[in-house]
C-alpha positions, 0 to 999 in steps of 0.5 A: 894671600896677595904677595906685595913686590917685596914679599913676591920673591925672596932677595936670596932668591933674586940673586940666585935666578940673576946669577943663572939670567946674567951671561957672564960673556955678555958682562962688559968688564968696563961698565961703570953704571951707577944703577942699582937695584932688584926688578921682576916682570912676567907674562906673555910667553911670545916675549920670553926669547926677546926678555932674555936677550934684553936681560942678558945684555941689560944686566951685562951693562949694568952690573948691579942691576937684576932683571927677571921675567917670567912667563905664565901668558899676558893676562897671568902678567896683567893680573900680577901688576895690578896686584903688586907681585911684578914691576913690569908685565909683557902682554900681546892685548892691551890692559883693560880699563879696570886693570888701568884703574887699579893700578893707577896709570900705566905706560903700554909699549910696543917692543917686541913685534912678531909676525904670527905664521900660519903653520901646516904639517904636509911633507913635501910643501916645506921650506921655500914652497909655501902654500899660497892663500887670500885671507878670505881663503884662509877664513875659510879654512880655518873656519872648517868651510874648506875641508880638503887640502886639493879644494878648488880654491887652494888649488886655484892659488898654488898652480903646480903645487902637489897640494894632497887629497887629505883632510885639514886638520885645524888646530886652534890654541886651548889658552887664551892668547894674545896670538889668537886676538892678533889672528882673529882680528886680521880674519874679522877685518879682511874677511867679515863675511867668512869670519863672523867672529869678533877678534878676541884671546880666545879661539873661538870654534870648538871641536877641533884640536888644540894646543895648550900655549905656543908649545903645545900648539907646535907639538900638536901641528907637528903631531899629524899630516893635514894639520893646520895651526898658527904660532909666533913665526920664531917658534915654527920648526923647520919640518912645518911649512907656513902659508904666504898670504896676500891678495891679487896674486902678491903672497907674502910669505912670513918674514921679519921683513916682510912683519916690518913692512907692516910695522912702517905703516902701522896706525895708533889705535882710537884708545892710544895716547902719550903713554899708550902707545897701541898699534895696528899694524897694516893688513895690505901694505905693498910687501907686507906680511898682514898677520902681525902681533904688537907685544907690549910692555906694561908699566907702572907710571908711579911707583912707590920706590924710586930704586925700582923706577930707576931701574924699570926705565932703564930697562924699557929705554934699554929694549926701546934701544937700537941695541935692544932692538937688534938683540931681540932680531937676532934672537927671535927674527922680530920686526925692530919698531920704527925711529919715530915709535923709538921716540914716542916710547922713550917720551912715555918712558919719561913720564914714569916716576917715583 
């Protein structure tokens, strides 16, 4: 049976899942705000480090306010609006026309901004040794047209590296992912001829390993020597290494920095308007990290509570914020949005009513 918001989760329940998210160090004894009210949201997992980062503060500020996200991946979280369960969903791939449609409008926001790595498992080629690859090399690679660590073509990007005599070991994501989209669709775009797919959520060779979310594909590269996967840059552990990407012999290696550099030059997308703010990151940007994920918050742009839309548009306006923005940097190494996305965000913000 389809759960409206109210019926979603129980008020007792509310309060106890606020009392475990609220930081008490993170409570600011002086705040004075008259916002009041009981909010969920859910979805992409890529986000969950930022939201909680965003809660804590958000909540310590305004102390008769809840906020609460959960995961379960961004079309769990698009599917939950358009039922009615959450107030605010996270997702890594724009709501669809019919999901639009049967919520009646939506505010799509680019706030949390990561850069994807290219992880691998090779001991000895860790830490500041990254493995330098063309995004036409990596297509190859992770398409299974190179299938040796010490091909010619690695070998003729990384002079002096001790790159092995071993099988690669491609991981893809079981999952449907936001990830995924962001990474096919780098490959499609610089290297069309290697990488005949289109840019989807789904991985789309079969065969290899796999990993089941951000998790299970981290557990799954750091399971073998030779393996080669990709993840939120914030997930990879140090005893992986990542590969910097470029062309013309300028690697970038993956950065937060270098995820901004990106960001700066960014373009909205042909489907963008005043309340979907789409973003495409630059793939060749001078100092720019090109494998990019623009994460979005989903929202509402009529809700039937006006208790609720109060205290959904602070929250936004609040992640949108200076603040917000470096506490989710400080938690998850993102690339905080620019001024001018900061403004165009808060102009969708205000769009949103009761």
């Amino acid at each position: 049976m389809l759960l409206t918001r109210r019926g979603a989760l129980s008020a007792a329940a509310l309060t106890a899942l606020a009392a475990c998210g609220r930081d008490a160090g993170a409570a600011d004894p002086s705040a004075s705000s008259d916002l009041e009210g009981e909010v969920r949201g859910a979805g992409a997992t890529s986000q969950s480090d930022a939201q909680d980062a965003w809660m804590n503060a958000f909540m310590g500020a305004n102390l008769r306010a809840t906020v609460d996200y959960a995961g379960g991946g961004s079309g769990a979280g698009r599917t939950k609006l358009v039922e009615g369960a959450i107030d605010f969903a996270g997702t890594d791939t724009p709501m669809t026309t019919d999901e639009i449609n049967k919520v009646g409008g939506v505010v799509e926001l680019p706030l949390y901004v990561s850069p994807i790595a290219v992880a691998y498992n090779l001991p000895g080629l860790t830490g500041e040794s990254h493995v330098n690859m063309t995004g036409e090399v990596l297509a190859r690679v992770l398409s299974g047209a190179i299938t040796r660590w010490n091909d010619p073509a690695l070998a003729a990007l990384n002079p002096g590296a001790a790159l092995p005599d071993q099988r690669i070991i491609v991981v893809g994501r079981s999952d449907d992912s936001g990830t995924t989209k962001a990474l096919t669709t780098y490959l499609a775009t610089v290297a069309p001829e290697v990488w005949p797919h289109e840019p989807e959520e789904t991985w789309p060779l079969r065969g290899g390993q796999s990993g089941d979310g951000t998790a299970g594909m981290i557990q799954t590269v750091s399971a073998a020597t030779g393996t080669i996967g990709y993840a939120d840059a914030s997930k990879v552990p140090a005893t992986l290494g990542t590969v910097a990407v470029g062309s013309n012999g300028a690697y970038v290696p993956v950065s937060a920095d270098a995820a901004a550099a990106a960001l700066d030059a960014a373009t909205l997308g042909a489907e963008a308007d005043e309340t979907r703010l789409l973003y495409t990151p630059s793939h060749d940007a001078d100092g720019a990290y090109p494998i990019v994920l623009v994460s979005y918050l989903a929202a509402r742009l009529r809700y039937a509570d006006a208790e609720i839309a109060a205290v959904v548009k602070a929250y936004l306006r609040f992640a949108a914020s200076t603040r917000g923005q470096d506490a989710s940097f400080k938690a998850t190494g993102c690339a905080p949005i620019t001024r001018q996305m900061r403004e165009k965000i808060n102009a969708a913000i205000d769009k949103i009513a009761a």
